[in-house]
N, C-alpha and C positions, 0 to 999 in steps of 0.2 A: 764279879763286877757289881759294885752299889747300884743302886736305883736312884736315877736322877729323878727328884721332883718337881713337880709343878713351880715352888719356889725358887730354885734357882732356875730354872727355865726363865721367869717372869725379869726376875734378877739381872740376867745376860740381857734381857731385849730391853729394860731400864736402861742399862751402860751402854749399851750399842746407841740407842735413839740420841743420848746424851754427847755422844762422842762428834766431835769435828768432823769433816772429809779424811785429811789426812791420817786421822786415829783410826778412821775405819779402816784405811787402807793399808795402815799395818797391821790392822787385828788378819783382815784375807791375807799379808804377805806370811804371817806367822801361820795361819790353815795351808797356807801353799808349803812351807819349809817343813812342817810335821806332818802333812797329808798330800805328799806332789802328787800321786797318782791317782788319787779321789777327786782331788782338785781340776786335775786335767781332764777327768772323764764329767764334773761338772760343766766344765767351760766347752768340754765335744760339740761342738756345731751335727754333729751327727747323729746324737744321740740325741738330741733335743730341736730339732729340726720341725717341729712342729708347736714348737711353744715362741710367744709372740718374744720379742726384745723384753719388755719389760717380765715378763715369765720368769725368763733365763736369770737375769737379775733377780729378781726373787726366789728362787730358786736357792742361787747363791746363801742369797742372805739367811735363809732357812736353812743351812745345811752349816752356815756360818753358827748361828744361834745353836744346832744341834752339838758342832764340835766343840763351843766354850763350855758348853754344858756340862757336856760329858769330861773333859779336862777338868773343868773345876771338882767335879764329884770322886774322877777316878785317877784322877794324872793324864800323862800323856799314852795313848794310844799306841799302838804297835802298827806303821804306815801302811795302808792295805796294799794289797797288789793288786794287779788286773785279773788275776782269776780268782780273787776273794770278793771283786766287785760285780764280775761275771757271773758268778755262783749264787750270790746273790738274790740281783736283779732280774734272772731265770726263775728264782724260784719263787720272788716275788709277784711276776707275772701270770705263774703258774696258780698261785694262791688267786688272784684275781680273777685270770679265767675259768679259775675253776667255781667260781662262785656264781647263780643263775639268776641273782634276784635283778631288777629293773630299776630300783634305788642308788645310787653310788653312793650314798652312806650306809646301807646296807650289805653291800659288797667289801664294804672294812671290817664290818664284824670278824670277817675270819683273820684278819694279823693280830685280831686283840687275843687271840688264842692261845694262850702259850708264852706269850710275851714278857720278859722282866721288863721289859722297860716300858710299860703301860704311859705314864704321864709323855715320854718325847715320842711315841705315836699317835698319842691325843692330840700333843701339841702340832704333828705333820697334818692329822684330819682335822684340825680345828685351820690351821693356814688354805687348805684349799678348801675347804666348804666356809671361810668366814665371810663372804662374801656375796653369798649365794643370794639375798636377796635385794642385794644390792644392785642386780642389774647390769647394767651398760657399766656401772664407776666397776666392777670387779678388777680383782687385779688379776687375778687369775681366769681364763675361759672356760667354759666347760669340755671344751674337748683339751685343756691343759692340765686338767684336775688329776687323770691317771699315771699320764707320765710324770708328772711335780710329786706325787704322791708315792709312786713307785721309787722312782730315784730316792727321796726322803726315807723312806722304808730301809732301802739299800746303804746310804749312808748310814743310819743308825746301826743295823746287821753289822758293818763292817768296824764302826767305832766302837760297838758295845760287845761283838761276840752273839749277837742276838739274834738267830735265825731261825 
């Protein structure tokens, strides 16, 4: 698997911002045709059931940015299943609990361990901590920051091979 950079990373949220309503909504139908079962444990009212509306949507859209990314850098993807997103999202949580410090930027250090794909994990920690001093405008909560964070983690694991 290549290593997606920071460039095209930057590159996809250029063309995303630039694009129409309706261009957005075939770049997600085209996530939904090559990723249904990623897709649908995105949009799970259950598994995200604690992240506000706008969250959820954000969410999306990061995980959006995540899969243009990686398609531009390595083709298309091999469509996960539900226990390659289970598998996962277990162990990403595990990585998380297992970590003791009182920081939530510090309790990321350990996925940078190991990791080929360093820059679309930057870019998952740079989405829910960009806001951080922003206050009340965030877009993200802070009790929204681990699950958006985790799920993103998951997504990449499952696009890239990267766990």
């Amino acid at each position: 698997m290549k290593f997606v950079s920071e460039n095209v990373i930057d590159a996809v949220i250029d063309e995303l911002e630039e694009m129409e309503d309706d261009q957005y909504e075939q770049q997600m139908e085209k996530f939904a045709e090559a990723q249904p079962v990623l897709v649908a444990y995105l949009f799970d009212d259950e598994n995200f059931h604690l992240l506000t509306e706008d969250e959820k949507g954000y969410l999306q859209y990061l995980a959006l940015i995540a899969w243009l990314s990686n398609t531009r850098v390595n083709g298309p993807s091999e469509p996960a299943s539900e226990d390659m997103i289970g598998q996962a999202e277990e162990h990403n949580y595990e990585i998380l609990e297992a970590t003791n410090s009182k920081s939530f930027r510090a309790r990321l250090d350990a996925f940078f361990e190991g990791t080929t794909q360093e820059d679309l994990l930057a870019f998952a920690e740079e989405a829910v901590l960009e806001d951080e001093e922003d206050g009340d405008d965030a877009v993200v909560t802070k009790e929204g920051r681990e699950p958006i964070f985790v799920a993103m983690k998951t997504v990449i694991d499952v696009l890239t091979g990267d766990s």
